[in-house]
C-alpha positions as CSV (number, residue, x, y, z in Angstrom):
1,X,110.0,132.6,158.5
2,X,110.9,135.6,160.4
3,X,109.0,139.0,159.2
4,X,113.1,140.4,159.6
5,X,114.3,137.7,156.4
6,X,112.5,138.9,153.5
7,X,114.0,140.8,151.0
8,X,112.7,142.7,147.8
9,X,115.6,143.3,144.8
10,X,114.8,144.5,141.3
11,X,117.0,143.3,138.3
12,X,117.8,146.1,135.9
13,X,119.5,146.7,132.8
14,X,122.5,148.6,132.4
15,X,121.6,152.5,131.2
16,X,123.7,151.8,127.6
17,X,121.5,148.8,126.2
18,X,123.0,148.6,123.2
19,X,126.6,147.1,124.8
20,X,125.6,143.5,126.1
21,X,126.0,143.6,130.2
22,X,125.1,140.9,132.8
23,X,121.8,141.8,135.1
24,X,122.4,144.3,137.9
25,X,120.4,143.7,141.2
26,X,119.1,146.6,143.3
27,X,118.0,145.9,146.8
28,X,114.7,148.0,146.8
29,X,113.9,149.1,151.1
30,X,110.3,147.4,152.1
31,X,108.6,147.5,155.2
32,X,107.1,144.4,156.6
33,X,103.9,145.2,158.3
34,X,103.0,142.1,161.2
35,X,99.7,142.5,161.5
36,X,99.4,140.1,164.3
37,X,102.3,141.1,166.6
38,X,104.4,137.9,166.3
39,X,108.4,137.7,164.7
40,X,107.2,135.8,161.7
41,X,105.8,136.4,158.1
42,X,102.7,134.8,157.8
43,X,99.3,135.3,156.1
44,X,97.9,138.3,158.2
45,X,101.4,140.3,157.4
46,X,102.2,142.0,154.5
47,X,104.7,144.2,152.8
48,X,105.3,148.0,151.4
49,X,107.4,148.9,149.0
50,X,107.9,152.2,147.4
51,X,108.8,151.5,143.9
52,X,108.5,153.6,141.1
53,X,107.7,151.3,137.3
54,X,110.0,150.9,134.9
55,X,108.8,153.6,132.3
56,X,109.0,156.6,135.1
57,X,112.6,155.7,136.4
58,X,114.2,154.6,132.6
59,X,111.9,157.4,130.4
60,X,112.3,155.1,127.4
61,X,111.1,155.9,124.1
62,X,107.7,154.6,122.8
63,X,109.7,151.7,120.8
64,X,111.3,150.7,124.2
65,X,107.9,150.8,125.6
66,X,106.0,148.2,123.0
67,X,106.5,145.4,125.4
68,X,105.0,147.3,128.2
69,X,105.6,149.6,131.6
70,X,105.5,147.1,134.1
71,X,107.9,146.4,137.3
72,X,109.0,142.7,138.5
73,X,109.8,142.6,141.8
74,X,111.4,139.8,143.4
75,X,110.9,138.7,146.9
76,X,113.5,136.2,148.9
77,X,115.0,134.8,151.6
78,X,119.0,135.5,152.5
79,X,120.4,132.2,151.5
80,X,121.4,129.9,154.4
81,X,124.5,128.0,154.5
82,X,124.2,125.3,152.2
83,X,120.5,125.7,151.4
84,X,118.8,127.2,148.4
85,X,116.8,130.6,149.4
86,X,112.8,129.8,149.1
């Protein structure tokens, strides 16, 4: 795939928790490091990305916190036309 395709996103909830709300997605800026020189992602690349986790962005109180601190990020292709992204 070309090192240009891949995309990082974060899925967040909305601030006010409390009022049910669909998933917001956040694009998050990575850098895509080719180690080797060629136009493709492969398994001498790899990517950057400045994120900051989930308790240091949201500040939640220790109750929000009793599942944990952690950050998911997702990775992914732009969809082609007709085509699932990978």
């Amino acid at each position: 795939m070309p090192i240009t395709a891949v995309t990082a996103f974060r899925r967040d909830a909305p601030p006010q928790i409390s009022r049910p709300a669909p998933w917001s997605m956040a694009e998050i800026p990575i850098d895509a490091i080719g180690a080797n020189a060629n136009t493709f992602f492969d398994d001498q690349d790899y990517l950057v990305l400045p994120v900051r986790n989930w308790a240091d962005r949201a500040l939640p109180t220790w109750y929000e916190r009793r599942y944990g601190d952690a950050e998911i990020v997702w990775l992914s292709l732009p969809r082609a036309r007709g085509r699932a992204s990978a």
